[in-house]
N, C-alpha and C positions, 0 to 999 in steps of 0.2 A: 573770888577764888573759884568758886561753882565753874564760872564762865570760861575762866583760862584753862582746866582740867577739862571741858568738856571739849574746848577747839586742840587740845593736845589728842586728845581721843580720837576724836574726827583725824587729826591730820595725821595721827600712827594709821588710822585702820585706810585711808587715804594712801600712804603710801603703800604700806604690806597689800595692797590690789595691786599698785603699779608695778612693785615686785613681780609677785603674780604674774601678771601679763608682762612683764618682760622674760620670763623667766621661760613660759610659753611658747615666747615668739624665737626667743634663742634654740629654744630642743627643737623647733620645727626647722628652724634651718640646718640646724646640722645633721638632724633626720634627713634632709634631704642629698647631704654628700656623702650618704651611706656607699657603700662599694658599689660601682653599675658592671651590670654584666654585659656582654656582648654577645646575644645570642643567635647573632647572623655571621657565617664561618665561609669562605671563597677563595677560590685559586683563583690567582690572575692568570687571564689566559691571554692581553692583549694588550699592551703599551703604547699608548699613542702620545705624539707633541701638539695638541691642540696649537697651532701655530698666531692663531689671533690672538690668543691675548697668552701665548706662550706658559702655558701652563700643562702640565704631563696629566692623562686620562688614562684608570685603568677598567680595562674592562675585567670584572670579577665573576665569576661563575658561581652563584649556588646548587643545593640541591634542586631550589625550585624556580630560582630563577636567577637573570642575568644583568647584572650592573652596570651602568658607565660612571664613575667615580673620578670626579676630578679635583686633583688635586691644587688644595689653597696655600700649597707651600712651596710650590715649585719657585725653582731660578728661573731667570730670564734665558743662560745659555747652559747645554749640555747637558748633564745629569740631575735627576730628580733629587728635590731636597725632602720630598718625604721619605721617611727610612722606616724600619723595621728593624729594632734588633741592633741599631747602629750603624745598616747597609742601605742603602734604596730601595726600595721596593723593585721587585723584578718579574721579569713573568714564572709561571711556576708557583710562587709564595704564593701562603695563608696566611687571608688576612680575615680577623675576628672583627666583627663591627657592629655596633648597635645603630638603629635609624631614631633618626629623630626629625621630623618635618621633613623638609627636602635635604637634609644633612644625613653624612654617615660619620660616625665617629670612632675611632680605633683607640687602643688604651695608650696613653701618653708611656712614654717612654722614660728608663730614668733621670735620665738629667733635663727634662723638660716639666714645663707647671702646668701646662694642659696637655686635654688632648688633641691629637693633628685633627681636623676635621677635611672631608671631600663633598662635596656639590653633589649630588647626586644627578647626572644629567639626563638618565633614562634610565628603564626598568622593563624588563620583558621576561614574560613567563615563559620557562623551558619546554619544551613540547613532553610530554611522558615516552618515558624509554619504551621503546616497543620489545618486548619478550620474541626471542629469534623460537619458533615453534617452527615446525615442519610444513601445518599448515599455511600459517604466514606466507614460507617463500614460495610454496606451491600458489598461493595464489598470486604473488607479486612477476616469477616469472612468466615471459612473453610464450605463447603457443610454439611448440615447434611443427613445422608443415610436412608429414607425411609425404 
């Protein structure tokens, strides 16, 4: 009697750990599909048809730097199938994006389950905007000759 009350014990306190640890492993994942922000913000300034393997590139402008973004949803002919807002992407639009590896990722849209992802195909820093000073142009223009 001792024996079978003692393996009852063992196999409650046995489970309520497994609990436990499942219970763990559940809150961490859905900790993890907490809201993501997207703290990378660009105007596309340039629409290209990558023609090889027919997929649409946009070039996006930030404050610091400059993007080639290409798009993993494109059709095969004519207009882009990634959208914004339910349009295509167009030059002109902001687009919010967070990076992740060589991926950027924009907020999924509502009738869709994820979100679009782009390639990121290069990245170049903007050069700093030069302050138009007086000094500046006096020394950028050419001498005039006397």
């Amino acid at each position: 009697m001792q024996h079978a009350h003692s393996v009852r014990s063992t196999w409650t306190l046995t489970l309520s750990r497994l609990t436990i640890v499942f219970l763990f492993f559940t809150a961490t994942a859905f900790a993890k599909e907490k809201k993501k922000e997207y703290p990378e913000s660009g105007k596309v300034i340039a629409v290209i048809l990558n023609r090889v393997v027919s997929r649409y590139v946009y070039r996006v402008e930030t404050e610091t730097r400059i993007y080639e973004l290409q798009c993993e949803n494109s059709g095969l002919f004519s207009t882009p199938v990634c959208k914004r807002n339910g349009k295509p992407i167009a030059l002109g639009d902001v687009l919010q994006f967070r990076i992740e590896k060589e991926w950027a990722y924009v907020p999924k849209e509502s009738d869709s389950e994820s979100e679009p992802r782009f390639r990121i195909l290069s990245t170049a820093m903007k050069e700093p905007k030069q302050l138009n000073t007086g000094k500046k142009e006096l020394e950028q223009k050419p001498a005039v000759p006397q």
